[in-house]
N, C-alpha and C positions, 0 to 999 in steps of 0.2 A: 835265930836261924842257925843252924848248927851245919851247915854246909860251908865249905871255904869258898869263898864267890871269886876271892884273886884265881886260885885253882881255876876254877868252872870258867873264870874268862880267857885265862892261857890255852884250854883245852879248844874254846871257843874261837879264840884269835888263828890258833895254829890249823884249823877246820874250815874258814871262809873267808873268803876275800870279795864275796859274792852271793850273797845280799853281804853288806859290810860286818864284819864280829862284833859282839857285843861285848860294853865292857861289863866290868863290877857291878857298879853303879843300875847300869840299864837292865840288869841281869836280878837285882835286888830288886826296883823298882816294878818288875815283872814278876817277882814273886810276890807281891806283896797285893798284888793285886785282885781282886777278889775271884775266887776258884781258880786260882793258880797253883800248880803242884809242882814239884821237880823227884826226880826218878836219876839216881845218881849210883854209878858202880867206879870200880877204880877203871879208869883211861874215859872214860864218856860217861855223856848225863842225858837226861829228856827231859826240857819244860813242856809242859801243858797244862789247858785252864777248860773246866765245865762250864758255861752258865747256860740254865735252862737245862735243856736238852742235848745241849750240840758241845762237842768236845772239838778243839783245836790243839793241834800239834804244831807249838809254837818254835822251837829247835830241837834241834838230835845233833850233837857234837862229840866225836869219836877219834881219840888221840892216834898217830899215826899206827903206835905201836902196837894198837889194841885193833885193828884195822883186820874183820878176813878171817873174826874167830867167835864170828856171833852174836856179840856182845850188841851190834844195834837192833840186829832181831828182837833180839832179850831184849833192849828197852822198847822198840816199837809196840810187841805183846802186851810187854807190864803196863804199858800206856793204854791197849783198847782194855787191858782187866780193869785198871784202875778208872777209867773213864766209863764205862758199862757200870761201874760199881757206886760213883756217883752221880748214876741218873742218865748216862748221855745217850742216844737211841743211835744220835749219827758222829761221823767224826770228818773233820778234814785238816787238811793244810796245805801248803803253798812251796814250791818246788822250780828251782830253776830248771830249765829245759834241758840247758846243756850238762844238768848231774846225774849222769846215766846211773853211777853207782846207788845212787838214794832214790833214784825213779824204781830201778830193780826192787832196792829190799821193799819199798812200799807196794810194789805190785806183789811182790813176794806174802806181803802180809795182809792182802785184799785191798787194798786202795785204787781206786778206779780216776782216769782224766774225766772230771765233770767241765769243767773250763778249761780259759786261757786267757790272762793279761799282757798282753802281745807289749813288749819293751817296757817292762815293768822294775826291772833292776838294770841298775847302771854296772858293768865292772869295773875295774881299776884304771884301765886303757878309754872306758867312754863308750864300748859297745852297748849297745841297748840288749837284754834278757829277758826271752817272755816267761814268767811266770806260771805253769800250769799249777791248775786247782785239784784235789785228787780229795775225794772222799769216798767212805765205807760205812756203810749200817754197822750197828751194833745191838744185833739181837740179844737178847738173855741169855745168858752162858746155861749149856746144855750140860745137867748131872750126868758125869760118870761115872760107871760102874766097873 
């Protein structure tokens, strides 16, 4: 695996406090797993994993500095190409309530509230966080002329 995982877990740690960061470790053990992919630029990265049909977007983590210039666009996209490209028709993932800025860019890039797991993430303080569910079709990418 030729990603640096300490990197991708600072980038990680410095991004959530809420669902908790993931280390190294957990971050290796999540690539490793089968149809798992990671989508890596300098300042943020995207894990995601196909099986079957259905693609998940497992984290988007986005260094302060790189915050506000696109860069999670750019990986959210590369994420549904790369997921349409291995098979996926739909895609979802899992979203704290109160992360107005990550609810944006995924409504941004078609992601729709299909749920809600009402107290579903603890934060640091012990508040309970609902979790909304947010998923998007992913039709066959339409040739451009």
């Amino acid at each position: 695996m030729s990603a640096d995982l300490a990197a991708l877990a600072a980038i990680h740690a410095a991004a959530f406090t809420t669902p908790r960061p993931w280390d190294a470790g957990e971050i290796a053990a999540l690539l490793n797993s089968p149809g798992a992919f990671l989508l890596a630029e300098p300042g943020g990265f995207l894990m995601g994993r196909v099986i079957a049909d259905e693609a998940e977007l497992l984290t988007i983590a986005v260094s302060a500095e790189a915050r506000k210039q696109g860069l999670g666009t750019s990986l959210v996209t590369t994420f549904i190409s790369e997921a349409r490209s291995r098979g996926a028709a739909t895609a979802f993932l899992e979203v704290g309530a109160d992360n107005h800025s990550a609810r944006a860019l995924y409504e941004k890039t078609g992601f729709i509230q299909t749920g809600r797991r009402p107290g579903y993430y603890t934060a640091p303080d012990g508040k309970r966080i609902d979790a909304l569910i947010l998923a998007r079709a992913l039709p066959p990418a339409t040739e451009e002329f």
